[in-house]
C-alpha positions, 0 to 999 in steps of 0.5 A, a space after each residue: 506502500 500507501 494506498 490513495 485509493 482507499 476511503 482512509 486516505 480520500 478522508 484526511 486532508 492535505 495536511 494529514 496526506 502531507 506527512 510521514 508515510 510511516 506516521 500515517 501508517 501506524 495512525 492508519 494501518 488500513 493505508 497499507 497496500 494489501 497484499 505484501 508477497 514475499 516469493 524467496 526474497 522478492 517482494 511484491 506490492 498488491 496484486 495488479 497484473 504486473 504481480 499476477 504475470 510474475 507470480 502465475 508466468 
């Protein structure tokens, strides 16, 4: 859930990167994956073209 591509995680060190994710999470919300989509109970992380085809089929 956490996003290594965001500009938040490239400015921690290794150590930061090292730790809790739910730690890192409420120091740095802006870490979470966006966006979460609930679609009756199945959830999806994102919208990459895996979610896109199993949402849009």
């Amino acid at each position: 859930m956490i996003n290594t591509r965001s500009t938040t995680w490239r400015g921690l060190t290794e150590t930061e990167r090292a730790g809790e994710p739910i730690a890192l999470l409420k120091a740095h919300p802006t870490l979470m994956k966006r966006p979460v989509i609930d679609d009756n109970g199945a959830l999806y992380l994102g919208w990459d073209k895996a979610v896109q085809a199993a949402l849009l089929g």
